[in-house]
N, C-alpha and C positions, 0 to 999 in steps of 0.2 A: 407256376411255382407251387410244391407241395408244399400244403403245411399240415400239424395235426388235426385229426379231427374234430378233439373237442375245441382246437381254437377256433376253427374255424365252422363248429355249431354255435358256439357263444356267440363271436361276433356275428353270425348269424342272425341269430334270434333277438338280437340286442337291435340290430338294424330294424328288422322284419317290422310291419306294421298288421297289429296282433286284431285278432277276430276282435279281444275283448278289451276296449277302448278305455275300461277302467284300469285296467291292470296297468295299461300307457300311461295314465295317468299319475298310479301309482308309484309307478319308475321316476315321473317325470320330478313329483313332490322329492320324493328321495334326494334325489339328485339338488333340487333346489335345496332342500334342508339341509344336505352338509353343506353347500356350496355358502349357508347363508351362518352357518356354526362354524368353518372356517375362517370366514371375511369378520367375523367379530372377534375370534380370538384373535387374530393378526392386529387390528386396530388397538382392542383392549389392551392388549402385551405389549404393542408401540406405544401407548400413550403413559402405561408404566415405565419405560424404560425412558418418555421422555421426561415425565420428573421426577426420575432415577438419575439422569442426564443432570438439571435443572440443579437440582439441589446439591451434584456436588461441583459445577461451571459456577455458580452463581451464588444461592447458599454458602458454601463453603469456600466461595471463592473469595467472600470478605470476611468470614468467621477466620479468627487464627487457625491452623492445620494446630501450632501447639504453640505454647507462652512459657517463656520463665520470668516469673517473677519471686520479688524479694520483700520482706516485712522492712527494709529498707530503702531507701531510695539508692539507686543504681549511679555512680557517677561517672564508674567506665566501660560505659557499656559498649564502646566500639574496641578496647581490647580484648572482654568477653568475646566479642563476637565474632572477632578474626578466628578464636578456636573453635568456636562452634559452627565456621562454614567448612569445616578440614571435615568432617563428619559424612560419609558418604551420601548419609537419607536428607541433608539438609540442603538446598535449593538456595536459599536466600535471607538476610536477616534484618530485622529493621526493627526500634526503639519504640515503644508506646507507655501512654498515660492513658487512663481511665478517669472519667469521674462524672458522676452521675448528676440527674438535675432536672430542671424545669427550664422547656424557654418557654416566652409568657411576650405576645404581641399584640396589640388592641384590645384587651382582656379574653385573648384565647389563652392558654396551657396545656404543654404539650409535653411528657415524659421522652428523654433523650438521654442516650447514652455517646457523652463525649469522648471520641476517639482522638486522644493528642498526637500527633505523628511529625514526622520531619517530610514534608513533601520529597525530597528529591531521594527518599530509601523507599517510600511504603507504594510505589509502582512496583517495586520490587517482590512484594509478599501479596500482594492483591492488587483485586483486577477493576477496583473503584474508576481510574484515569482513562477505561473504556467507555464508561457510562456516562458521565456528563450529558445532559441537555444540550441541544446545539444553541450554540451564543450565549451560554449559560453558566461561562465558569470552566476552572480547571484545578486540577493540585496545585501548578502555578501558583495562581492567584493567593494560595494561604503564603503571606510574608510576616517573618517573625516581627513583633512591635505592631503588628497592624489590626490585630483583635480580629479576623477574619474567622467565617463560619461558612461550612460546606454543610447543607442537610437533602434529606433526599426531599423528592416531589410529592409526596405523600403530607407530609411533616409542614412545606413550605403552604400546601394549600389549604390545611386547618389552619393554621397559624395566618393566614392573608399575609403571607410574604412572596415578594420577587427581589432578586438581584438588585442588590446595593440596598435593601433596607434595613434597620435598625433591629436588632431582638436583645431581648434579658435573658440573659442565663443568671437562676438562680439555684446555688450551692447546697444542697445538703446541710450546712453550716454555719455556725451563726458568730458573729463579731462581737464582742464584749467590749460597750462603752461606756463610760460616763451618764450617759443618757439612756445604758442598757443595753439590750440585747436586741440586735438587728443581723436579718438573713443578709448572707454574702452572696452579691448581684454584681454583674458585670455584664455591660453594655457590647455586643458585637456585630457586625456587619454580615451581611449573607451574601459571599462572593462566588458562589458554586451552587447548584442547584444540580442532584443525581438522579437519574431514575435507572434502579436495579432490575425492577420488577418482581422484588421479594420487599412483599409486607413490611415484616420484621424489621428490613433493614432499613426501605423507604421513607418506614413513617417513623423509626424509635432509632438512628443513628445521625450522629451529626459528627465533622471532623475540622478541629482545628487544630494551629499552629502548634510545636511540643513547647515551645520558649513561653507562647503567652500563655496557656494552659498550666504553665513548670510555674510562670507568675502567680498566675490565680490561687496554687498551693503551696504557697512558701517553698520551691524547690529551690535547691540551689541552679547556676544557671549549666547546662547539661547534665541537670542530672534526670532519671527516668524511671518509673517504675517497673517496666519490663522489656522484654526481650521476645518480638514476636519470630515466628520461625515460620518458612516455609518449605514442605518437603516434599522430594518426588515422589513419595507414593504416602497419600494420605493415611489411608490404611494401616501405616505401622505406627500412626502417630503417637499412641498409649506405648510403645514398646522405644522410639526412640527419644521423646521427652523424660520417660525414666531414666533412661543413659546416661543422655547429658546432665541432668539433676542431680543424677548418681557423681560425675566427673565436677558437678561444681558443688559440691555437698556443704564444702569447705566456708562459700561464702553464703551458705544459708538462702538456695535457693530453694522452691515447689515448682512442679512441673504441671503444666493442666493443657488437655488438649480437648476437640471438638467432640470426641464422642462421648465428654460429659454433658455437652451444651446441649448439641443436636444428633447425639446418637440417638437419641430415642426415636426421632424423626425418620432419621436414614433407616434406623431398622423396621419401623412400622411401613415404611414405602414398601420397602424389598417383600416383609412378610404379606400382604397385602397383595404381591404381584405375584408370589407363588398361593398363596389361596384363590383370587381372582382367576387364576391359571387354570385349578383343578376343580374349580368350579364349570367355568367355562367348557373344560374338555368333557365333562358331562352330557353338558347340550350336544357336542358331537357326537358324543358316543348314540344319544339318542338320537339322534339325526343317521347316523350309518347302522345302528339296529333297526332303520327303517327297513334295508335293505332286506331284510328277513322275513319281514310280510308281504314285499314286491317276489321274493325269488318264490315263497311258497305257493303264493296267486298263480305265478308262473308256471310253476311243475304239475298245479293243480290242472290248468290251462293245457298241459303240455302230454297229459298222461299220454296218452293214443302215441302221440310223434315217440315220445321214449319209449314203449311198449314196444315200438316198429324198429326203434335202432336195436333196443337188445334180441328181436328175432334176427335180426340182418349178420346179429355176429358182435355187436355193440359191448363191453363189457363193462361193468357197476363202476369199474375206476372213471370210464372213459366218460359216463354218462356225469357222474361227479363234478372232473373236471370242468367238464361245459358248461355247469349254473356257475359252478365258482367262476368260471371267466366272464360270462355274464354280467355277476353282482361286481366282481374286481373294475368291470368295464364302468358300471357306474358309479363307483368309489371313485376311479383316477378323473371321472370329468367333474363328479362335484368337488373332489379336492382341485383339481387344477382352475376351475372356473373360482372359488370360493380366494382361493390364491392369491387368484393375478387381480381380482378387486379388492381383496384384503389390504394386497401392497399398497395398491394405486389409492385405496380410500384412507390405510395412517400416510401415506403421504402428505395428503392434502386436507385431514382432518382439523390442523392448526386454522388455514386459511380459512377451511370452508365456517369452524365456528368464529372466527372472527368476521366475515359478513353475516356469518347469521344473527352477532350480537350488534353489529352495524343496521343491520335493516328491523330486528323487531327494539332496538332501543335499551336492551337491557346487555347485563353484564353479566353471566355465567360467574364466573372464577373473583371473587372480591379479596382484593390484595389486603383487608383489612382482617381476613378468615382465613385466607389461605396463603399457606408461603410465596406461592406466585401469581400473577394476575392476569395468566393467557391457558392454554390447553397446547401443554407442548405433545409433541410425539415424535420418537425414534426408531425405526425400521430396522431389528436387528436379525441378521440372516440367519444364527443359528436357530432365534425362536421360529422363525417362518418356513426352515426346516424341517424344526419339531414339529410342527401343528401339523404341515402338511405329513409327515411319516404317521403322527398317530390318527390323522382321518382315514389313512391308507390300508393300519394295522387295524384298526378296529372295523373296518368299512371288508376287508378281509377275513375277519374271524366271524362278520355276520354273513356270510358266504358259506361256509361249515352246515349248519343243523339243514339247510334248503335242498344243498348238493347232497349231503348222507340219504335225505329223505328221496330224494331222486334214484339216488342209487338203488335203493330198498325198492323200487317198482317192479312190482311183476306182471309181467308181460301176460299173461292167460286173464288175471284179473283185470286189468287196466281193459282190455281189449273186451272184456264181457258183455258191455250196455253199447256197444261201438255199431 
């Protein structure tokens, strides 16, 4: 089978085992160093895009997408809501109270943001009814009249609580009696017990009933302070909360969605994964401009043999061609080897640090510091595309200055000390 010449001097010399053992060596480093600047950017850009992933499945999965609420309390809020499910970007709608506080259990205290909901809508807007503890509760269990309290695992384990014990919510506000002024406390039961695996939510949310909650604030009985909304593309949430706002203008509602709360978050992840990005393709590039000192070593190595092809008839392009096939030869193995461990290690990068936080005792990721409390990662093919194309492209243009230099050999000088 013909093939060209220069392809087949490249992979030649690329096989050939060379007089000068250092030069092999220096091919070999090359080759490992992108192969070893690839397998980190793939892992690195998977473990971004896992809590990229993370925070908007789970984060955002309990955060309202958007809220309307009113300087009033809401009394019909399910005729509101029939019009606002007609709305293309709106998914789902479900009633909420707010109200902040202290629970306080064998003299712990613990700051909590009470979420009032109606169990059989708020499956609906969030994804709390997947998280439950096994044996440990459910939205079920909140029944109106029953003072019932759901708090995540974080929360219940400061506070020394499990299932069915007693906690104080105390109120922001104080009761005016005869006898003076006393904080508003109410006694609740903990019939649910979550684990999200986001901090924020685990340890500083808890959720009960909308009825006893509507109690605790003088509400009339259905009535609610807002209106949460879930929609299929999070994304327009600042653009479709104004809408509706705008269509209810009438009854004096305000729109607020999540990228007041946790857009700063979502955006520091992203900016952060495009910095960490171009940081990292650095180390590659320095890793495939190794090539440039292996190909020079080479031609240095090589004068005589190119000296022989360009008497033979050999011509500068063809001489060219042949380092650059060379160097390209070991750009595609350290890209392709750096690759196929890159994939295989963010695959298994979750796993592998959770026995490693298993066998030395400690705990990486502190759900009390960080929004979630594992090292997620998500393998996404068009990054694993990129990384491999610009080890390829830059592993390529370090092939140029080697090949030019080859070419430029003259034959009567090369051949002078021979």
């Amino acid at each position: 089978m013909l093939r060209p010449l220069s392809l087949f001097l490249g992979l030649r010399y690329t096989r050939a085992k060379r007089r000068n053992h250092f030069v092999s060596f220096i091919s070999l480093t090359s080759i490992i160093g992108l192969a070893l600047g690839v397998l980190v950017m793939i892992v690195v850009l998977s473990v971004m895009n896992g809590f990229d992933r993370e925070m908007r499945n789970r984060v955002l999965g309990m955060v309202p997408h958007a809220t309307l609420d009113s300087a009033t309390p809401i009394d019909d809020w399910r005729t509101i809501a029939e019009g606002l499910v007609r709305h293309p970007q709106v998914a789902a709608v479900a009633p909420f109270t707010q109200m902040q506080g202290l629970l306080t259990h064998n003299g712990q205290v613990q700051k909590v943001l009470v979420n009032a909901i109606d169990p059989a809508e708020e499956g609906k807007v969030s994804i709390i009814g997947d998280y439950f503890l096994k044996d440990q509760g459910s939205l079920d269990s909140l029944k109106a009249g029953g003072f019932g309290i759901v708090i995540g695992d974080l929360a219940a384990k400061k506070l020394g609580l499990a299932l069915g014990d007693k906690v104080t919510f105390v109120a922001p506000e104080v009761t005016v009696t005869p006898a003076g002024m006393f904080p508003r406390m109410k006694r609740f039961t903990v019939v649910g017990i979550f684990h999200v695996g986001a901090g924020e939510v685990d340890g500083h949310v808890a959720m009960a009933h909308l009825q006893d909650v509507g109690r605790l604030l003088r509400l009339k009985p259905g009535a609610v302070q807002g209106i949460r909304l879930k929609l299929h593309d999070l994304f327009q949430a600042p653009q479709v909360a104004w809408e509706l706002a705008t269509l209810l203008r009438d009854k004096d509602f305000y729109a607020r969605d999540w990228t007041r709360t946790h857009g700063g978050l979502y955006q520091a992840i992203r900016m952060e994964k495009s910095i960490i990005g171009l940081l990292l393709l650095l180390i590659v590039a320095v890793a495939a401009f190794n090539i440039i000192s292996t190909l020079v070593m080479v031609v240095t190595d090589k004068k005589a043999d190119i000296a022989i092809l360009r008497t033979l008839g050999a011509t500068p392009r063809q001489i060219m061609l042949t380092f650059m096939v060379q160097g390209t030869v070991i750009g595609v193995f350290g890209t392709l080897i750096g690759g196929v461990l890159g994939v295989l290690a963010a695959l298994n990068v979750s796993a592998a640090i959770k026995w490693l936080e298993g066998a030395l005792g400690i705990h990486f990721l502190n759900a009390e510091v960080y929004f979630i409390d594992y090292l997620p990662s998500q393998v996404v093919v068009s990054d694993v595309v990129m990384v491999c194309t610009a080890a390829l492209v830059l592993s390529f243009l370090a092939t140029l200055y080697p090949a030019w230099r080859a070419a430029r050999t003259q034959p009567a000088e090369a051949l002078r000390y021979e």
